[in-house]
N, C-alpha and C positions, 0 to 999 in steps of 0.2 A: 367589416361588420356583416355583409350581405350574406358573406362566404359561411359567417358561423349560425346566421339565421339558418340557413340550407339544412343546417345539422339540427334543426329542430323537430320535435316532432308533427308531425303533422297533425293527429287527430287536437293534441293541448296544442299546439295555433288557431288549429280552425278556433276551439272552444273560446278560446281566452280573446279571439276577436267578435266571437260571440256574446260575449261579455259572462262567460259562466267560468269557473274556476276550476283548476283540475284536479281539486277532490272530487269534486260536486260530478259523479259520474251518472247521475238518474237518467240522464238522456244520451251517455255514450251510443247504446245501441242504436238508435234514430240518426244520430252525430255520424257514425262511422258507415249507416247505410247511406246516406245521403251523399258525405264524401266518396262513396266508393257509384254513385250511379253519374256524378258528376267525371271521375277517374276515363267514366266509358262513354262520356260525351268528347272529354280531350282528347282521347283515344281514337274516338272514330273522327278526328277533325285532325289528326294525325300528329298531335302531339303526346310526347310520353313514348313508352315503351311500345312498338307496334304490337305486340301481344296483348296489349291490357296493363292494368293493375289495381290492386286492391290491398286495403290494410283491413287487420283483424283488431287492433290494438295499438297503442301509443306508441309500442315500439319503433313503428315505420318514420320515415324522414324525408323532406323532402326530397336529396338527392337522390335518394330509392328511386324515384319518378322521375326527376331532371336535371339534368346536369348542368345546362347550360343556363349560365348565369342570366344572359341577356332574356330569358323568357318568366326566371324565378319570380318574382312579384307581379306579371301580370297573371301569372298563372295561380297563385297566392292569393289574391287580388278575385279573381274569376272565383276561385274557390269558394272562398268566403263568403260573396255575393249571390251565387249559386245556393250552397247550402241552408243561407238566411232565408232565400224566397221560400225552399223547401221546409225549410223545421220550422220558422217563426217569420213569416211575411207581416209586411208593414200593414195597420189597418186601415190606413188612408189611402183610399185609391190616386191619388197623385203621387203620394210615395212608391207604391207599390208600381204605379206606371215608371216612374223614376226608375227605380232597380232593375227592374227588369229591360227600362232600354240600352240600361249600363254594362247588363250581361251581353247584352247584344252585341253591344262592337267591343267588349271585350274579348267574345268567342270569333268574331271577326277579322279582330287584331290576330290575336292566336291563331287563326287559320291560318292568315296570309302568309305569318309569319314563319308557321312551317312548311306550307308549300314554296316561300322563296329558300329556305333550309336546304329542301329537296331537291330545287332546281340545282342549287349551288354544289351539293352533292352528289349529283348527277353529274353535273359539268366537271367537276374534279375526279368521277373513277373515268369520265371519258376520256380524262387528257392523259391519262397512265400509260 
């Protein structure tokens, strides 16, 4: 099931975990900035594509961005959470302290996760 989540779109997940539908496009353009300045936080924490990336439209997927299975839901996960603080933050300051410590060690997680990635791929072109 994970594998055919992958093949989702990204911008309708992020939305429909947002709890908005994906007719209901009034807030795409906010939706898909948000997504795409989150793209360039993973990026520079050295997950995803070392070049960047960015979607225009529903089209994109998440494997467009990652392949690897073992990062998909926290990076999924990260998203969601990320874009919620950005478009529609909670109005209760314990909530909103909540989320935001969640993004924390999710970005965290995510780092470590791909600097131990790179170690490990480091170690395997040196053994060649």
């Amino acid at each position: 099931m994970a594998a055919d989540e992958m093949k989702d779109s990204i911008l309708l997940s992020v939305k429909k975990m947002l709890g908005l539908t994906e007719e209901y496009d009034a807030f795409d353009l906010d939706i898909i900035t948000h997504i795409n300045s989150v793209f360039t936080i993973l990026t520079q924490i050295g997950v995803g594509p070392s070049n960047g990336f960015m979607i225009e439209d529903k089209t994109a997927i998440w494997t467009n961005f990652i392949k690897d299975m073992s990062l998909y839901h926290l990076v999924k996960s990260y998203m969601v959470l990320k874009v919620r603080l950005l478009f529609d933050p909670p109005i209760s300051s314990a909530a909103l302290e909540c989320c935001k410590t969640q993004a924390n060690e999710y970005e965290w997680r995510l780092k470590t996760m791909a600097e131990i990635q790179e170690v490990m791929e480091d170690g395997n072109s040196n053994s060649d």
